[in-house]
C-alpha positions in Angstrom: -2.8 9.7 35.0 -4.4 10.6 38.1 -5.6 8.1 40.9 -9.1 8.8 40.1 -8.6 8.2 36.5 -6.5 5.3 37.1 -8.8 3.6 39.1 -11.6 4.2 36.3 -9.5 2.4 34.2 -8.2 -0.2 35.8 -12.0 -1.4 36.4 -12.6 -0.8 32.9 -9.8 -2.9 31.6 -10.7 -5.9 33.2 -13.7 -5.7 30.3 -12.7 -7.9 27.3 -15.5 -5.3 25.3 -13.1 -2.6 26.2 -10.7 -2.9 23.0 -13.5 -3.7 21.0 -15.4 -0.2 22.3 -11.8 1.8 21.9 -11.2 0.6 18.2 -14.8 1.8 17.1 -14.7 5.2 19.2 -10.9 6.4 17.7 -12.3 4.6 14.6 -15.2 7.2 14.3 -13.5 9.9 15.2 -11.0 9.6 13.1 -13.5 9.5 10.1 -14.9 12.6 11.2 -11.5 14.1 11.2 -11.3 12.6 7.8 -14.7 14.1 6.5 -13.8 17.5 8.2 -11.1 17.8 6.2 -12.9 17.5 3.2 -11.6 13.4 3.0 -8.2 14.7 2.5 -5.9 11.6 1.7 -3.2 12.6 4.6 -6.0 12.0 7.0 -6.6 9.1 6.6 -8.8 7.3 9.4 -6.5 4.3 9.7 -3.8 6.1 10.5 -5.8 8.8 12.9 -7.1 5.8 14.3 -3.9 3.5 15.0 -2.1 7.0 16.4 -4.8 7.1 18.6 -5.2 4.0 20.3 -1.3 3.5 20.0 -1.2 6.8 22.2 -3.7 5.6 24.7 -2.2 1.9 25.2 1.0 4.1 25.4 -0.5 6.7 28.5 -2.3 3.6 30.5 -0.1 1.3 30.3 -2.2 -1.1 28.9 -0.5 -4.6 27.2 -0.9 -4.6 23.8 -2.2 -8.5 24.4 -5.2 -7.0 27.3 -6.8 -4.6 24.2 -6.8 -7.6 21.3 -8.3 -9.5 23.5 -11.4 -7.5 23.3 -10.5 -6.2 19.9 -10.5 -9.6 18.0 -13.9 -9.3 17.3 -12.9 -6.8 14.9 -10.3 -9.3 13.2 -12.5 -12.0 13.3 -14.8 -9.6 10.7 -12.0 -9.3 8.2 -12.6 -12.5 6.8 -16.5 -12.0 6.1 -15.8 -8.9 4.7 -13.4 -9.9 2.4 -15.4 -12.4 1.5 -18.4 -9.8 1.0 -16.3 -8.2 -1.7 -17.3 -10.6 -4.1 -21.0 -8.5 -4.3 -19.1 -5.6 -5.9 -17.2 -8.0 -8.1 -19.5 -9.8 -9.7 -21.4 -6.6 -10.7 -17.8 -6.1 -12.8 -17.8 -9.5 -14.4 -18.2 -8.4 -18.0 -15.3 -6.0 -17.2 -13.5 -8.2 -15.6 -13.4 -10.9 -18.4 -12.7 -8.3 -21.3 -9.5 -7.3 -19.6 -8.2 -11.1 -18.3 -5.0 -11.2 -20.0 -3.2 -7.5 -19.1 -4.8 -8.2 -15.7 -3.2 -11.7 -15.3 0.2 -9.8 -16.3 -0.5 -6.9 -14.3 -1.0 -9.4 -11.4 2.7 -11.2 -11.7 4.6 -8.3 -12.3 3.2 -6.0 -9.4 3.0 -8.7 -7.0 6.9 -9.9 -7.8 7.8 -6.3 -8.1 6.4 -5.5 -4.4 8.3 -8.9 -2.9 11.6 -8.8 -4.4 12.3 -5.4 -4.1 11.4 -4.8 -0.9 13.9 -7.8 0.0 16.2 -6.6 -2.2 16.3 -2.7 -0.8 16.4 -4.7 2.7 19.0 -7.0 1.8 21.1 -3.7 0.4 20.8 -2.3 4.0 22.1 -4.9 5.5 19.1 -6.4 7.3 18.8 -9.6 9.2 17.4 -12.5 7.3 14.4 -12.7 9.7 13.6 -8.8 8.7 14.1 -9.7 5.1 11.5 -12.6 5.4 9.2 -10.1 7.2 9.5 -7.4 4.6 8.7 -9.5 1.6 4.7 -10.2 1.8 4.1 -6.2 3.0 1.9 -5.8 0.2 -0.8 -8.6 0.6 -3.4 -8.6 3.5 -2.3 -9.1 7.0 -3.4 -12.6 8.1 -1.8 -14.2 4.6 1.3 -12.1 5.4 2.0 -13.2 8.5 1.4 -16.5 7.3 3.5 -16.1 4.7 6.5 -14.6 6.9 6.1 -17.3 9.6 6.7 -20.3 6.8 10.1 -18.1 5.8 11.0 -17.4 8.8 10.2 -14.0 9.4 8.3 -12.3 12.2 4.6 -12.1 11.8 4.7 -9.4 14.3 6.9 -7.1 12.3 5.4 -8.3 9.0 2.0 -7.1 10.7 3.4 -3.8 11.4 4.6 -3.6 7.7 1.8 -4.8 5.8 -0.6 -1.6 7.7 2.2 1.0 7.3 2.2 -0.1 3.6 -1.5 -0.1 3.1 -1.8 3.6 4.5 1.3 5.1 2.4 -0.6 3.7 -0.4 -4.1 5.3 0.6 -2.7 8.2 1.2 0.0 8.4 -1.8 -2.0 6.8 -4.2 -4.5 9.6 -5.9 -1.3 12.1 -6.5 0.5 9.3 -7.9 -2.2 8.3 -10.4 -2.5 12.2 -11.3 0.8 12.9 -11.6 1.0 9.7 -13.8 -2.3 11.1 -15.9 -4.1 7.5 -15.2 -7.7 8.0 -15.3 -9.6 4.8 -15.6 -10.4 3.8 -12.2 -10.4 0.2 -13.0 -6.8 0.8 -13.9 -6.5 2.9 -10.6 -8.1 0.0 -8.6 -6.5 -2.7 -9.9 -3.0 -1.0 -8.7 -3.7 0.0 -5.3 -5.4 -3.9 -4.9 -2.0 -4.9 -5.5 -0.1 -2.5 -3.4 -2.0 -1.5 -0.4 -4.2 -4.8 -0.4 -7.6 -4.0 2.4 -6.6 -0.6 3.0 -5.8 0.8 -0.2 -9.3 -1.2 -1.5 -11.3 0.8 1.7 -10.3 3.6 -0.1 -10.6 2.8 -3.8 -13.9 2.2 -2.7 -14.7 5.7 -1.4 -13.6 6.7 -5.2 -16.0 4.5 -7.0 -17.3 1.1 -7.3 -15.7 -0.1 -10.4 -12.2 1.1 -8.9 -13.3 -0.9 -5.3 -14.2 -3.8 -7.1 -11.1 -4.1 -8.8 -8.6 -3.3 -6.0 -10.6 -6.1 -4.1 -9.9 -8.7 -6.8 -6.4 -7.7 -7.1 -6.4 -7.9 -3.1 -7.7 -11.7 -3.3 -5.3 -12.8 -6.4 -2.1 -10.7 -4.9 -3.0 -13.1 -1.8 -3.4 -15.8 -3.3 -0.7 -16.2 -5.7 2.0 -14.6 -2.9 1.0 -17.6 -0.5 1.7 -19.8 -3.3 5.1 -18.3 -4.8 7.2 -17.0 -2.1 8.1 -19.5 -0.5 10.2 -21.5 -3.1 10.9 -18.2 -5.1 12.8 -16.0 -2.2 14.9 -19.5 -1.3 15.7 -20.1 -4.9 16.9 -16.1 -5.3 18.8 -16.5 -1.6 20.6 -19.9 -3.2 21.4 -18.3 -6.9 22.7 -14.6 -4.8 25.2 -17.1 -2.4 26.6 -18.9 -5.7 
């Protein structure tokens, strides 16, 4: 940097609005890198976004600690918005309840399927317990995740890390998937990537339709939800039956 540039930002930093400010500008310019592209799904504005400010953190120097500090404020929203996506939900509800029971399956067997073998392609490799209790809750949403990994053992940090790299591979893999696989109904489409790629795959699901947003975002919830409540006597019990 130069001095002059330096000092700018030094003042600057001192500004808890600063990380708040920095999210929303790389934010909105990675969605017009997004539209420009014609909303291609390797552009996607998460990941434009985190390369960004992960690059300017990087060339300032700044602690990664000084920017959440004003960026919180964006965290603290996640909660109300998830909440929010009960509007889109309830608009679904006769949906919803004619498709309960393969729903309820589809719940268990993705949300299993994402935990066990992501611990059991870690455990293959040879990784450390502690990156094996990280790895298992990538595919819920980040504040449950961490949650989830710190009452394992794992490291929220990394599980943090792994829950948004999931979430964009899924955004951006997702549509070629579905159309190589010939799926069509975007409840069916929603529903998946709900499970998968939890907040970010439903921001995108959402930019398909409704009915596939509303679906990923109850997945989202229930994938949560019933992760919190089974992987923390399910990954013990498969630790004490593998050491037998």
């Amino acid at each position: 940097m130069t001095p002059q540039f330096e000092e700018i930002w030094v003042y600057l930093s001192a500004s808890p609005l600063l990380g708040l400010t920095m999210t929303l500008l790389a934010y909105q310019a990675a969605f017009q890198i997004y539209r420009r592209l014609g909303f291609h799904p390797l552009a996607n504005p998460v990941l434009i976004a985190v390369a960004l400010l992960a690059s300017l953190l990087l060339l300032t120097g700044t602690p990664y600690q000084t920017y959440f500090d004003g960026a919180q404020f964006v965290h603290f929203l996640l909660g109300p918005a998830t909440v929010a996506l009960a509007i889109p939900l309830y608009a679904q509800w006769p949906k919803l309840k004619a498709l309960a029971a393969p729903l309820t399956l589809t719940l268990v067997a993705g949300s299993l399927t994402a935990a066990l073998s992501a611990w059991g392609i870690g455990a293959l490799l040879g990784a450390s317990r502690e990156s094996l209790m990280s790895l298992a809750p990538k595919s819920v949403t980040t504040p449950i995740a961490m949650a989830v990994a710190e009452r394992l053992g794992g490291l929220p940090s990394l599980t943090a890390v792994l829950v948004i790299s999931t979430g964009i591979l899924g955004a951006v893999c997702a549509r070629s998937l579905f159309l190589w696989l010939r799926i069509d109904d975007h409840a069916v489409r929603g529903f998946a990537i709900g499970i998968a790629s939890h907040g970010i795959g439903t921001a995108r699901a959402f930019q398909v339709s409704e009915q596939a947003g509303a679906f990923a975002a109850l997945a989202m919830g229930l994938n949560g939800l019933l992760t919190a409540l089974s992987l923390p006597w399910i990954l013990p019990l498969v630790e004490r039956l593998l050491m037998r």
